[in-house]
C-alpha positions as CSV (number, residue, x, y, z in Angstrom):
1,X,27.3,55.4,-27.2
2,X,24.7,52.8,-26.0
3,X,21.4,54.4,-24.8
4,X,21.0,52.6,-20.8
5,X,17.8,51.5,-21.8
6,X,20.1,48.7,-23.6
7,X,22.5,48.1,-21.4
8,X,20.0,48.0,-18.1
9,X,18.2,45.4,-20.6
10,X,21.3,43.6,-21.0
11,X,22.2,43.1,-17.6
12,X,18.7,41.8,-16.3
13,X,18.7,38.7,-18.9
14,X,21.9,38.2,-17.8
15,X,20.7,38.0,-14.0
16,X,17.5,36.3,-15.1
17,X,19.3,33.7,-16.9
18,X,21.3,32.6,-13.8
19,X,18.4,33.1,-12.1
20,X,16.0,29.5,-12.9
21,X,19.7,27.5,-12.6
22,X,20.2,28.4,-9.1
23,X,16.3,27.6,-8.1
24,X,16.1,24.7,-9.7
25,X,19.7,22.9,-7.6
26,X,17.0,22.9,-4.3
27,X,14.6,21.6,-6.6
28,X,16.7,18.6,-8.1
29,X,17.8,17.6,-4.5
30,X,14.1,17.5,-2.9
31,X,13.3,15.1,-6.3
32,X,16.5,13.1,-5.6
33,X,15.7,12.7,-1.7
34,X,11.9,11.9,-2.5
35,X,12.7,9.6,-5.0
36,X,15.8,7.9,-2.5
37,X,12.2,7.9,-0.1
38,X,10.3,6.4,-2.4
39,X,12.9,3.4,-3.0
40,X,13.2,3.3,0.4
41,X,9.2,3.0,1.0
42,X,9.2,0.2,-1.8
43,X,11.8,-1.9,-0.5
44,X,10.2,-1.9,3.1
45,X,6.9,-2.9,1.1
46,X,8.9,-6.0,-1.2
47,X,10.5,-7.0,2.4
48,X,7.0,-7.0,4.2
49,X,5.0,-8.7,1.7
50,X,2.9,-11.3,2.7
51,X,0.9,-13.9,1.0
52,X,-2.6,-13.7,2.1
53,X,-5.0,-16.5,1.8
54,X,-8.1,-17.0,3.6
55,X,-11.8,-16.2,4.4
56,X,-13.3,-12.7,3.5
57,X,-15.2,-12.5,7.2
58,X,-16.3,-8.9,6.2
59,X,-16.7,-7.0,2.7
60,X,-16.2,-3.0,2.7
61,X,-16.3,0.1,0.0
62,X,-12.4,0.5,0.3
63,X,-11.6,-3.4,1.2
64,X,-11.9,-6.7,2.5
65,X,-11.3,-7.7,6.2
66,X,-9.9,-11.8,6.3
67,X,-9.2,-14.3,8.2
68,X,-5.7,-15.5,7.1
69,X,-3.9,-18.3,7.3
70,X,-6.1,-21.0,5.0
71,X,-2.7,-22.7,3.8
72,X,-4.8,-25.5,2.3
73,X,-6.1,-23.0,-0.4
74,X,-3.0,-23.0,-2.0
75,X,-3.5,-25.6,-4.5
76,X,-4.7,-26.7,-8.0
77,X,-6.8,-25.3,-9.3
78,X,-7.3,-22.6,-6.5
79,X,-4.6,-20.3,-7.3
80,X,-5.7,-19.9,-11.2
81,X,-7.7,-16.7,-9.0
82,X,-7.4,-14.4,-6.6
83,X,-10.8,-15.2,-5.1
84,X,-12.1,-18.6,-5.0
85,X,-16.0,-19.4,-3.8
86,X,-17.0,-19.7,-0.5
87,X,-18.5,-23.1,-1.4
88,X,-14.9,-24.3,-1.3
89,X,-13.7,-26.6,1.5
90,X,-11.0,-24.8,3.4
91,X,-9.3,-24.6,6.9
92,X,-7.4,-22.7,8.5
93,X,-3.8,-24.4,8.8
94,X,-3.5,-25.2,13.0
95,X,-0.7,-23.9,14.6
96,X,0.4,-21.7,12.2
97,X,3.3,-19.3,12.9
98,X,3.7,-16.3,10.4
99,X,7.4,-15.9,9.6
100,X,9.0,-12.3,9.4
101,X,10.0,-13.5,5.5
102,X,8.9,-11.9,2.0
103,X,6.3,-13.9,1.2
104,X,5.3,-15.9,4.3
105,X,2.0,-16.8,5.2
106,X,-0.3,-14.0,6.9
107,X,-1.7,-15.2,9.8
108,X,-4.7,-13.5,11.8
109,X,-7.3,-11.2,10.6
110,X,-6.0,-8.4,8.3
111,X,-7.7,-5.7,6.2
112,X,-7.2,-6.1,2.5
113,X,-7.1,-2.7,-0.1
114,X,-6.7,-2.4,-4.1
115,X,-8.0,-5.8,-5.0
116,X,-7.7,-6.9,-8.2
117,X,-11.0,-7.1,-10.9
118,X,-14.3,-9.2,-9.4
119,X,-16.8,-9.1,-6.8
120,X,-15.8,-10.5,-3.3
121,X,-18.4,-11.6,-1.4
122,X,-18.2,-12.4,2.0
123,X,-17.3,-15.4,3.2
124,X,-15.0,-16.2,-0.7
125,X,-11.8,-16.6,-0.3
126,X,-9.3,-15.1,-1.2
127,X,-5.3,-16.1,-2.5
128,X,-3.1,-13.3,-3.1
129,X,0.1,-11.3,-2.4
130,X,-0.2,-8.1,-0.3
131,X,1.7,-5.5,0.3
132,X,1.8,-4.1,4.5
133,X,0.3,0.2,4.1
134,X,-0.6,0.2,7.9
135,X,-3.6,-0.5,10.1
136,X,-7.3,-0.3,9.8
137,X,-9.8,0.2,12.4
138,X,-13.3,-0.8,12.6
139,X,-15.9,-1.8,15.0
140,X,-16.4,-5.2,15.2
141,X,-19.7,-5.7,17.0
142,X,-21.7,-2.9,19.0
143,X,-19.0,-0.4,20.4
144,X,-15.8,-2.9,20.2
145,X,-13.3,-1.3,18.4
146,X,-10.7,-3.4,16.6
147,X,-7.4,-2.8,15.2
148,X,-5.9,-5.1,12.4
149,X,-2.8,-5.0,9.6
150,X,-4.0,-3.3,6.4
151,X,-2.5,-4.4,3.3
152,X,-2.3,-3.3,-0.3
153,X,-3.1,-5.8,-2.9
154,X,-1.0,-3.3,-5.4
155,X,2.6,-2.8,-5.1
156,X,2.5,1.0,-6.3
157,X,-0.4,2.1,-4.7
158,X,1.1,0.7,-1.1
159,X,4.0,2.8,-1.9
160,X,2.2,5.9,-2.5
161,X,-0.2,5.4,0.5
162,X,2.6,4.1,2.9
163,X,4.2,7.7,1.7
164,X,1.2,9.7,2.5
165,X,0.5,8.2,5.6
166,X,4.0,9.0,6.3
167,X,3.7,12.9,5.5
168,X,-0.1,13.5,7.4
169,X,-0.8,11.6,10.5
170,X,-2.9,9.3,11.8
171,X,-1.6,6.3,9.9
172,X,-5.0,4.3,10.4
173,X,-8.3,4.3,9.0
174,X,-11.5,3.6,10.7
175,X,-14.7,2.0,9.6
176,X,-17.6,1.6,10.7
């Protein structure tokens, strides 16, 4: 005869082994469904890239605010760098229309995030591929408030703040 101290033991590993399996079947379908969101994000990023080129008008902590559009950067030797010298001859391109394309032209004045290695200054240039994260707001001169595309320089780190943007609202950020 089996004292119940044994069998009461017997039964709760039992249950507690059943137990974790059962918790973690939620847990495996909120990774799946994040990581379907994630893709999801991505994609949406890949399909809204642009390629940025133009004059840095104003240089902040978190970014760069530019003119876009300077389709005459986009030569030899200019795109051996992201950022080119302001003491560069460049224009923007007139009548410029940004397609809805990966990879066409930005046009207009966008805010720029997660810039690769080196010191912009304002009025450099810049050439690069960014990746769309939102909009930024800043004030452009006394109380004027202006609103512009943000962009992430960084593929992953769009994704991740597109994501976040898309779990706590607002979805802008304001500078001043």
């Amino acid at each position: 005869m089996m004292p119940l101290s044994i069998i009461l033991l017997a039964v709760s590993v039992v249950a507690q082994t059943n137990r974790p399996l059962a918790d973690n079947v939620p847990s495996a379908e909120k990774n799946t469904s994040s990581t379907e969101l994630k893709e999801q994000v991505r994609n949406r990023c890949i399909q809204g890239r642009r390629s940025i080129c133009g004059k840095i008008l104003e240089v902040f902590p978190n970014g760069v605010l530019v003119e876009a559009g300077y389709t005459n950067l986009l030569r030899q030797p200019l795109t051996k760098s992201w950022l080119v010298p302001g003491i560069v001859t460049a224009s923007p391109a007139r009548n410029l229309i940004e397609s809805k394309e990966p990879g066409a032209v930005c046009t207009g004045t966008v805010f720029v995030t997660d810039l690769p290695r080196g010191k912009p200054h304002r009025y450099d240039y810049v050439i690069l591929c960014g990746y769309p994260t939102g909009e930024f707001s800043y004030v452009a001169v006394g109380s004027i408030k202006k609103t512009v595309r943000r962009f992430s320089a960084n593929l992953d780190k769009a994704v991740n703040t597109t994501l976040a943007s898309t779990t706590a609202e607002p979805s802008s950020t304001t500078a001043k």
